[in-house]
GUKE-296362 format. One record per residue: residue number from 1; residue in three letters; x, y, z of N, C-alpha, C, O in turn. Coordinates in steps of 0.02 Angstrom, whole numbers, plus 50000, padded with zeros to 5 digits. Each point is the difference from the previous one (the first is absolute). Layout:
BEGIN
<node k="NUM" r="ALA" n_xx="X" n_yy="Y" n_zz="Z" ca_xx="X" ca_yy="Y" ca_zz="Z" c_xx="X" c_yy="Y" c_zz="Z" o_xx="X" o_yy="Y" o_zz="Z"/>
...
END
This chain:
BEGIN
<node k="1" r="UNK" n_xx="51938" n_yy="52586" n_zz="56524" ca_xx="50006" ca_yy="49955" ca_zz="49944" c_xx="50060" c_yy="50023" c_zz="49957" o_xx="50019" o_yy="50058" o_zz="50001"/>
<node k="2" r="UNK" n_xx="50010" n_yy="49896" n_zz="49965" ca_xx="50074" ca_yy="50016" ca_zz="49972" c_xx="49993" c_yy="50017" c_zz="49935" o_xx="49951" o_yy="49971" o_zz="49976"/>
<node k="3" r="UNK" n_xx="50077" n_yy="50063" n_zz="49987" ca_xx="49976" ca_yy="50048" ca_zz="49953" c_xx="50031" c_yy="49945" c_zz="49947" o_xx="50049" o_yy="49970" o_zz="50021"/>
<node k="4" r="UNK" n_xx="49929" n_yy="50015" n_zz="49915" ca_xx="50023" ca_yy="49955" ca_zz="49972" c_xx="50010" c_yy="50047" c_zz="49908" o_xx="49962" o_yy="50015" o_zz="49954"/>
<node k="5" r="UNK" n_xx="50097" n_yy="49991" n_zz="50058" ca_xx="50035" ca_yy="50025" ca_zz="49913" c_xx="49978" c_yy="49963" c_zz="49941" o_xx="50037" o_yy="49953" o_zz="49984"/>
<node k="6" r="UNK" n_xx="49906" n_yy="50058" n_zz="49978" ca_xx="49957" ca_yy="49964" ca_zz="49959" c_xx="50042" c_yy="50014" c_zz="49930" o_xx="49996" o_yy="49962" o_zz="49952"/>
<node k="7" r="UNK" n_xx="50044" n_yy="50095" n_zz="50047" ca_xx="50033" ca_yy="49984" ca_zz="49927" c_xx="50049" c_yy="49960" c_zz="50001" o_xx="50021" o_yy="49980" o_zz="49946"/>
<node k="8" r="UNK" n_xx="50013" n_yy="49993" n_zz="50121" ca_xx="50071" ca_yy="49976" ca_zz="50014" c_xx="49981" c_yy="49917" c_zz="49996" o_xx="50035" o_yy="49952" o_zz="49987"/>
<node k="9" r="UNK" n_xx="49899" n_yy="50053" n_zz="50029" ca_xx="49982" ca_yy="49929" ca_zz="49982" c_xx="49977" c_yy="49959" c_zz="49949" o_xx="50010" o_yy="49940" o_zz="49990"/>
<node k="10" r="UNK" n_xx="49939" n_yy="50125" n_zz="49965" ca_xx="50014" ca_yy="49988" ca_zz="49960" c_xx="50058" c_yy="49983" c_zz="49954" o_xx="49992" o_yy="49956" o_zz="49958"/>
<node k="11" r="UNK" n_xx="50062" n_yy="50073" n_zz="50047" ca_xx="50061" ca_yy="49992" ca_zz="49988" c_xx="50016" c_yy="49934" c_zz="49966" o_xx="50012" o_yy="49975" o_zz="49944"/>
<node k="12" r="UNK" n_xx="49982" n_yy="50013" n_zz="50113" ca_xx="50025" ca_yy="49925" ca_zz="50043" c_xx="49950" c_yy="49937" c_zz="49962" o_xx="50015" o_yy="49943" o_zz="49980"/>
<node k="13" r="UNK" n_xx="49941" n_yy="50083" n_zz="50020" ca_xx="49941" ca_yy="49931" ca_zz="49979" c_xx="50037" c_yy="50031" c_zz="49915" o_xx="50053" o_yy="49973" o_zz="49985"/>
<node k="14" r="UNK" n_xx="49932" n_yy="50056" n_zz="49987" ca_xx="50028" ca_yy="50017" ca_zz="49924" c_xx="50051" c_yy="49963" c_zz="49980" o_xx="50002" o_yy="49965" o_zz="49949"/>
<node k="15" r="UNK" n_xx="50052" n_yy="50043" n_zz="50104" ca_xx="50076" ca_yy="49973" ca_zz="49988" c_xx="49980" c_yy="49908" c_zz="49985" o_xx="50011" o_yy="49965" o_zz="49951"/>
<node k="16" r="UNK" n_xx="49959" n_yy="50021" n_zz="50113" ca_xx="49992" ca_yy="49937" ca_zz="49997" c_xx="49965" c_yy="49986" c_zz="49942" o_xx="50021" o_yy="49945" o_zz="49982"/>
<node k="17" r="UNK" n_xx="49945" n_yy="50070" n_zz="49987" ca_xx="49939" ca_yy="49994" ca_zz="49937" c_xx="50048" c_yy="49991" c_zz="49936" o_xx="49991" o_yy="49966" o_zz="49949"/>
<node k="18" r="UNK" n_xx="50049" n_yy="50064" n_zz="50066" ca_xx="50037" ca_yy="50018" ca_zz="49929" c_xx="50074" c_yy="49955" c_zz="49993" o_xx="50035" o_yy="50001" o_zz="49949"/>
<node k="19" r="UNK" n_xx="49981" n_yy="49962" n_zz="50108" ca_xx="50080" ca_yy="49985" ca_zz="49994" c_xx="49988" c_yy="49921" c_zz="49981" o_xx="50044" o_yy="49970" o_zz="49969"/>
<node k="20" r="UNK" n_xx="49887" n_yy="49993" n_zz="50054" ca_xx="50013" ca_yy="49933" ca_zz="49931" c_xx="49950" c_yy="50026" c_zz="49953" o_xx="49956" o_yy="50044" o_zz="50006"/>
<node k="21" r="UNK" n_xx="50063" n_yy="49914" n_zz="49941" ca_xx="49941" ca_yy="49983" ca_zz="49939" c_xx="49953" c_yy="49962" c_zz="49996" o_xx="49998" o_yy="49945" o_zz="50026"/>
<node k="22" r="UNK" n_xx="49943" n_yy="50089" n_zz="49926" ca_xx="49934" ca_yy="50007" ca_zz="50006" c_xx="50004" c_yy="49932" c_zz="49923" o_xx="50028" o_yy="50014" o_zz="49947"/>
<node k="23" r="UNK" n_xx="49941" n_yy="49924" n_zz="50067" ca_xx="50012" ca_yy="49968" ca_zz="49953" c_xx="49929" c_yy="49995" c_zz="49966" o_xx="49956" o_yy="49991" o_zz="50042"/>
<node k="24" r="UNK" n_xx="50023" n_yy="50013" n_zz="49893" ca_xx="49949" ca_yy="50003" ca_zz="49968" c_xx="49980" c_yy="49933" c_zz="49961" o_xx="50051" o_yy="49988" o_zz="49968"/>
<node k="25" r="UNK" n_xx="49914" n_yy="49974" n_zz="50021" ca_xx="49982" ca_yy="49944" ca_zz="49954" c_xx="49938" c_yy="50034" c_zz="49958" o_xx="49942" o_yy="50021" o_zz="50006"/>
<node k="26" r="UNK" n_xx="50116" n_yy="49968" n_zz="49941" ca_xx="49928" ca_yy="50017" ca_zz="49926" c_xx="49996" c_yy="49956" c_zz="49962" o_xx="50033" o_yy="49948" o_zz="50001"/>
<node k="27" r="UNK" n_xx="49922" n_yy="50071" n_zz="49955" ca_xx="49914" ca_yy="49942" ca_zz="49971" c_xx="50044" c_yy="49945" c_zz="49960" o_xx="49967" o_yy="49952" o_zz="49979"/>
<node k="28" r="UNK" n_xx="50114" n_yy="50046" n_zz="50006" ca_xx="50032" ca_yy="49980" ca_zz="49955" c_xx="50057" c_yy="49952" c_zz="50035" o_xx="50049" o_yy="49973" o_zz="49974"/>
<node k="29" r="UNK" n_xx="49931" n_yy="50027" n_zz="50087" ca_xx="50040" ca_yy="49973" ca_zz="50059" c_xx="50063" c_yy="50020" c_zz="50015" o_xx="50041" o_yy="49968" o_zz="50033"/>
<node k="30" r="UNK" n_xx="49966" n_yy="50084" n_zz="49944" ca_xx="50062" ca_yy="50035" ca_zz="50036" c_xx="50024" c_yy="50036" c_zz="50031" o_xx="49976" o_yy="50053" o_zz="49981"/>
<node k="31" r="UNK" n_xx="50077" n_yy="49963" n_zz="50078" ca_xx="49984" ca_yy="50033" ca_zz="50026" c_xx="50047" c_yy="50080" c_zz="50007" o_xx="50061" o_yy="50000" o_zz="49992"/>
<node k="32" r="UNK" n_xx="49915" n_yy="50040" n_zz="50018" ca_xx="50022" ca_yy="50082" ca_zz="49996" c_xx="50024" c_yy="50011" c_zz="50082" o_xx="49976" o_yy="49974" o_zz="50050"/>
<node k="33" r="UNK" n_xx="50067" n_yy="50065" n_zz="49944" ca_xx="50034" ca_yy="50012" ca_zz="50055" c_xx="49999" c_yy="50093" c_zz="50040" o_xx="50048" o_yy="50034" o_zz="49981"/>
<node k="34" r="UNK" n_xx="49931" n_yy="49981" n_zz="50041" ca_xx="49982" ca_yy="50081" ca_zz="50015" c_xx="50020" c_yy="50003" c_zz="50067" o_xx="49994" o_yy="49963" o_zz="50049"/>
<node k="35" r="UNK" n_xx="50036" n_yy="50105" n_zz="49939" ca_xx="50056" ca_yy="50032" ca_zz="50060" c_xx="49978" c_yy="50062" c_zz="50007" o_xx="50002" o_yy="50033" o_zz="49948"/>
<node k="36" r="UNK" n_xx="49967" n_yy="50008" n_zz="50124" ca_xx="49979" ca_yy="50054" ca_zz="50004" c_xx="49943" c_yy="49996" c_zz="50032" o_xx="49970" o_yy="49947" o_zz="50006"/>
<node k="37" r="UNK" n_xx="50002" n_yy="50127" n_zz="50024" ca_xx="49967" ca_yy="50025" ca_zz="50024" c_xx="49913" c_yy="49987" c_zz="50011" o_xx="49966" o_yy="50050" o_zz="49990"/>
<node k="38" r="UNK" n_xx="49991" n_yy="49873" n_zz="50034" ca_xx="49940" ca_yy="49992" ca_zz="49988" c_xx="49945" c_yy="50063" c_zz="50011" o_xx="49950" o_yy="50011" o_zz="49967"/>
<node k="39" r="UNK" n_xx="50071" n_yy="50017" n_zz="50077" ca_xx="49968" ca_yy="50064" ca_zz="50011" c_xx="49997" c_yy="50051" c_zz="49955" o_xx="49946" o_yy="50028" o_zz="49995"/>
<node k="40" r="UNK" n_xx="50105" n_yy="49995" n_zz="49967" ca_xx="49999" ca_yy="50040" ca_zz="49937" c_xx="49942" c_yy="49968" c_zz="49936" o_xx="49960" o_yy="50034" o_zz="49968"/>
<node k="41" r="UNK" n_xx="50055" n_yy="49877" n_zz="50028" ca_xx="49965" ca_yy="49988" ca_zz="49956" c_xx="49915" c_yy="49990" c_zz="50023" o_xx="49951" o_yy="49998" o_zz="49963"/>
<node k="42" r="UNK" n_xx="50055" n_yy="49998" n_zz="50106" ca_xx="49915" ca_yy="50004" ca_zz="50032" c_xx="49981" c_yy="50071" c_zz="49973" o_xx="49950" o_yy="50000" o_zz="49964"/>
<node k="43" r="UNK" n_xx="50084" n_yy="50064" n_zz="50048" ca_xx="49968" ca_yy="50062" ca_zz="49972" c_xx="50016" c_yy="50016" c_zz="49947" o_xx="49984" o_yy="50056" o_zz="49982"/>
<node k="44" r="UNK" n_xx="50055" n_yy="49901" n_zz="49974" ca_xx="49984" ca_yy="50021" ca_zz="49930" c_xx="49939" c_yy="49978" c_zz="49955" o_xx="49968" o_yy="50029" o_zz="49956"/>
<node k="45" r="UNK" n_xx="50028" n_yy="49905" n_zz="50075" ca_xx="49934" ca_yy="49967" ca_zz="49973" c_xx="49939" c_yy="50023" c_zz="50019" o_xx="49948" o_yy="49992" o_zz="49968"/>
<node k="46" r="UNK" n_xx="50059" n_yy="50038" n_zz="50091" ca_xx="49934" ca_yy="50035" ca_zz="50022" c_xx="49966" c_yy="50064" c_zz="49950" o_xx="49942" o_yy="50014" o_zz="49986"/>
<node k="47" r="UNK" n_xx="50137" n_yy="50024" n_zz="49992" ca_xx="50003" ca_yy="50054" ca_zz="49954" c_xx="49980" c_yy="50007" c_zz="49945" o_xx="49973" o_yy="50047" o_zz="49971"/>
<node k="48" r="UNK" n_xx="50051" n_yy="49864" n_zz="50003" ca_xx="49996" ca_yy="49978" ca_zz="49934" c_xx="50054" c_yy="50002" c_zz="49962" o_xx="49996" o_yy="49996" o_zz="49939"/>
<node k="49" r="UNK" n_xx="50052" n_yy="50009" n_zz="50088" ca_xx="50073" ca_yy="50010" ca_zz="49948" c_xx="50016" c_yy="49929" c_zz="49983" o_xx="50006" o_yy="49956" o_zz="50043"/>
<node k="50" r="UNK" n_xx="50003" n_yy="50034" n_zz="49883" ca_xx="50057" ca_yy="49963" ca_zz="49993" c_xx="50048" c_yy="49974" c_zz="49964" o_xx="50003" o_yy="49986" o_zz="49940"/>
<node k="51" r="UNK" n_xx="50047" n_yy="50006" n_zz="50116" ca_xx="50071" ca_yy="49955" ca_zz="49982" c_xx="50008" c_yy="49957" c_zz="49972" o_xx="49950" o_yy="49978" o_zz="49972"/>
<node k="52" r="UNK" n_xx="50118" n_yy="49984" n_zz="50019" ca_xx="50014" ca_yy="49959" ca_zz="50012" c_xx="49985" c_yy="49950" c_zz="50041" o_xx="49976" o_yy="49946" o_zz="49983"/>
<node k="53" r="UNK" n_xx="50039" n_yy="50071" n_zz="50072" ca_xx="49995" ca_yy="49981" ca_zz="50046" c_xx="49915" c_yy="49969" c_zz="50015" o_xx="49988" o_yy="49943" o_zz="50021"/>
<node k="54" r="UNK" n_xx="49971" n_yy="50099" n_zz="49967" ca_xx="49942" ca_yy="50021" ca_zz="50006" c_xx="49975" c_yy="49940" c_zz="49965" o_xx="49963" o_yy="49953" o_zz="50015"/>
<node k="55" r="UNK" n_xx="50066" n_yy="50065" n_zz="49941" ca_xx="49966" ca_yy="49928" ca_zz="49919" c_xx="49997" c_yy="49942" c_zz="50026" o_xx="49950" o_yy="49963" o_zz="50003"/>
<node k="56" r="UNK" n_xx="50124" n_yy="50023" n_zz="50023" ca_xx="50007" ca_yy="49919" ca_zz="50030" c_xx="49961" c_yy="49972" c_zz="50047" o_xx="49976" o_yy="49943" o_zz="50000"/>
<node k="57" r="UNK" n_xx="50021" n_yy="50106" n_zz="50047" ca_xx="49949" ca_yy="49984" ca_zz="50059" c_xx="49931" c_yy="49978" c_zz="49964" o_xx="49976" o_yy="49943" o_zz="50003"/>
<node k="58" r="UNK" n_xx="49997" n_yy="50115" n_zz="49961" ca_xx="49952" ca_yy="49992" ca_zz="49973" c_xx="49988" c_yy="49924" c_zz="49946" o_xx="49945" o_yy="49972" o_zz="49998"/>
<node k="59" r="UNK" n_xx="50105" n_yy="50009" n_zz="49969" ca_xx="49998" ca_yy="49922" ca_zz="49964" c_xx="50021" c_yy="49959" c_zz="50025" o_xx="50011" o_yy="49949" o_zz="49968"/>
<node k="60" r="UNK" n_xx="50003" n_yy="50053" n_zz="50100" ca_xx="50015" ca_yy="49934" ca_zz="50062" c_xx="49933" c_yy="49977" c_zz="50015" o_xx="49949" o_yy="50032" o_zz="50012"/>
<node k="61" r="UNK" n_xx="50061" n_yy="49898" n_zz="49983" ca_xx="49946" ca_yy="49949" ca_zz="50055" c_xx="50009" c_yy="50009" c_zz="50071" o_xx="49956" o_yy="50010" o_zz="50042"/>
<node k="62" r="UNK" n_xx="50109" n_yy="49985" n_zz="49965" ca_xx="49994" ca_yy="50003" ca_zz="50099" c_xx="50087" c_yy="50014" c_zz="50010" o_xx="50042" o_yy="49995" o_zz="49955"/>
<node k="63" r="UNK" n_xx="49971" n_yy="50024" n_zz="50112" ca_xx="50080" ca_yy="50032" ca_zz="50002" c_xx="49989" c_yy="49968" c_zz="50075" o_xx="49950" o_yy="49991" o_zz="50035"/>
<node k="64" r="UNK" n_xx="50141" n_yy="49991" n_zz="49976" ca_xx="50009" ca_yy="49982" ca_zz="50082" c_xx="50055" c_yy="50069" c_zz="50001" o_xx="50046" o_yy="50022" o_zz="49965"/>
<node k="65" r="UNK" n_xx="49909" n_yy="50000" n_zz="50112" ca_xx="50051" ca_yy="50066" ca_zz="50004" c_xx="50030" c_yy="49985" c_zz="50090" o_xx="49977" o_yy="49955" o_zz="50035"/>
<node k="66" r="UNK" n_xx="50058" n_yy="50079" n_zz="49982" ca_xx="50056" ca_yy="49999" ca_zz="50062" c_xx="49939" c_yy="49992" c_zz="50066" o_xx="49949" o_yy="50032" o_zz="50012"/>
<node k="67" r="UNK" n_xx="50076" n_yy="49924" n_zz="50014" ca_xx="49935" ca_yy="49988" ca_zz="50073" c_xx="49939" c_yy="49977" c_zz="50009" o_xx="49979" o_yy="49990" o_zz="50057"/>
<node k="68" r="UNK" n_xx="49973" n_yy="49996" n_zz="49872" ca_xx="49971" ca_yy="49986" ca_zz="49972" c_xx="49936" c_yy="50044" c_zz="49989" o_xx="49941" o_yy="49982" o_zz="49993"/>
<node k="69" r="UNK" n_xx="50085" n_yy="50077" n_zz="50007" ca_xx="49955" ca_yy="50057" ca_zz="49956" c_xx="49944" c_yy="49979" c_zz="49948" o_xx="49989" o_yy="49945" o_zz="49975"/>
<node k="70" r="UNK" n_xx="49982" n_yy="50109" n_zz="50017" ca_xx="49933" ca_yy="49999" ca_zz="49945" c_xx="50002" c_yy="50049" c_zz="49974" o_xx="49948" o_yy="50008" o_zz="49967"/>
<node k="71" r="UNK" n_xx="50098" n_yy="50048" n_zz="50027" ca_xx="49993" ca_yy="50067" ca_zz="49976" c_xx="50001" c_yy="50000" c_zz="49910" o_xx="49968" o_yy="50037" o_zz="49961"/>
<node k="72" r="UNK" n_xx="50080" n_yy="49908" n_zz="50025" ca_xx="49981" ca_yy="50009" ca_zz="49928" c_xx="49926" c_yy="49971" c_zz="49974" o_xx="49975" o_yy="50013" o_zz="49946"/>
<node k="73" r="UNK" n_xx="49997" n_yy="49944" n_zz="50108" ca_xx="49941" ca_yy="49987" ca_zz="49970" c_xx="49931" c_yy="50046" c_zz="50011" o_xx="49947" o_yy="49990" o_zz="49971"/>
<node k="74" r="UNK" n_xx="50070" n_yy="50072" n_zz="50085" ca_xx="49958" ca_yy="50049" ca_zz="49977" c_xx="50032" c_yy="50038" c_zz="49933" o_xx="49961" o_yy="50025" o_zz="49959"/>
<node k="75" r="UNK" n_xx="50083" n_yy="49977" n_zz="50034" ca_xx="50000" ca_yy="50033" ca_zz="49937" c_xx="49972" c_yy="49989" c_zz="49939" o_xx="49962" o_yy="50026" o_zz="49960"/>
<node k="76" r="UNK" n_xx="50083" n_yy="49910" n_zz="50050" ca_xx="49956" ca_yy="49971" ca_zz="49929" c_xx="49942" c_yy="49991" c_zz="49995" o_xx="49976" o_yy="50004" o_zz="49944"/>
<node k="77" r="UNK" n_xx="49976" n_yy="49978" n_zz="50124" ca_xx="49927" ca_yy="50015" ca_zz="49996" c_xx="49957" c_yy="50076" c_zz="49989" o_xx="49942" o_yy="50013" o_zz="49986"/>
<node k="78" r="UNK" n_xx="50129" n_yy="50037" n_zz="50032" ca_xx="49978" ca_yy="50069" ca_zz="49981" c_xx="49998" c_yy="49988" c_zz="49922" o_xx="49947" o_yy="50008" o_zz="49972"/>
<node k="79" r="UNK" n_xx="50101" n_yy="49975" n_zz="49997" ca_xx="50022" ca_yy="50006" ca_zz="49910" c_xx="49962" c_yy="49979" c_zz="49978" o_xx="49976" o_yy="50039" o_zz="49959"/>
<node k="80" r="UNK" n_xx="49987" n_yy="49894" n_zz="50043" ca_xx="49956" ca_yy="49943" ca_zz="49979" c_xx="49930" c_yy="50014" c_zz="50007" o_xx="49955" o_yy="49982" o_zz="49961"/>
<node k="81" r="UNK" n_xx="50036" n_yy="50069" n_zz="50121" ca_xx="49925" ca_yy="49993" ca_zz="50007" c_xx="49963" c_yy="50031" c_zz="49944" o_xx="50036" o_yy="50028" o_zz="49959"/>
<node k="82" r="UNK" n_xx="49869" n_yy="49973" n_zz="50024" ca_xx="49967" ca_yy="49998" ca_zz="49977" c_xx="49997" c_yy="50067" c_zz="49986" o_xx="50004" o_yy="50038" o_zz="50048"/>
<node k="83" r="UNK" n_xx="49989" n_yy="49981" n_zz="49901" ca_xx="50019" ca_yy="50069" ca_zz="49959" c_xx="49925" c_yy="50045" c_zz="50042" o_xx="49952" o_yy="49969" o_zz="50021"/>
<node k="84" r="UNK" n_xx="50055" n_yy="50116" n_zz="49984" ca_xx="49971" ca_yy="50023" ca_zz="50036" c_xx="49944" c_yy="50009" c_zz="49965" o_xx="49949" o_yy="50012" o_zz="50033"/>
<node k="85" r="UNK" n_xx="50045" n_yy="49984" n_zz="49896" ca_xx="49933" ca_yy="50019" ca_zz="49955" c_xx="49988" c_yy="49923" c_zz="49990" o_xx="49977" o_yy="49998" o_zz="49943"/>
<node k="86" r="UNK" n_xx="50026" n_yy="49958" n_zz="50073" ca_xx="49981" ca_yy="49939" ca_zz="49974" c_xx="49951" c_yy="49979" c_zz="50037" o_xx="49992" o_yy="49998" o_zz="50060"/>
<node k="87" r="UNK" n_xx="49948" n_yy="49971" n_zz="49854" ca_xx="49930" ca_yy="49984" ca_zz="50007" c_xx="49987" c_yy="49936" c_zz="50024" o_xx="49943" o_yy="49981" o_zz="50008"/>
END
């Protein structure tokens, strides 16, 4: 079996992720434009950090991203979901 370079591909899927823009529609109908890394912002939100970046995702209704991804909408379902002490 052929040995397959998992950081080199990652790489590769990253590059592609990141070279168009991530377009956002918020509650005010407009729309935000984000350039960069979905994977950084998947584990920051997991972390809890946030950005800028972070914020927007988080006050978007819905985003069209490159290929027709869903990654910002786990995020924002990470940011949004139901608080961990909540009755």
């Amino acid at each position: 079996m052929p040995r397959v370079n998992l950081h080199r591909r990652l790489a590769l899927l990253e590059q592609q992720l990141t070279t168009e823009p991530i377009l956002l529609l918020m509650p005010d109908g407009r729309t935000e434009t984000l350039r960069g890394d979905v994977l950084d912002w998947f584990t920051r939100a997991l972390r809890g950090d946030r950005t800028p970046e972070i914020e927007l995702i988080a006050q978007s209704e819905s985003s069209t991203e490159p290929g027709g991804a869903h990654m910002i909408d786990l995020v924002r379902a990470l940011l949004n979901g139901p608080a961990e002490n909540a009755l």
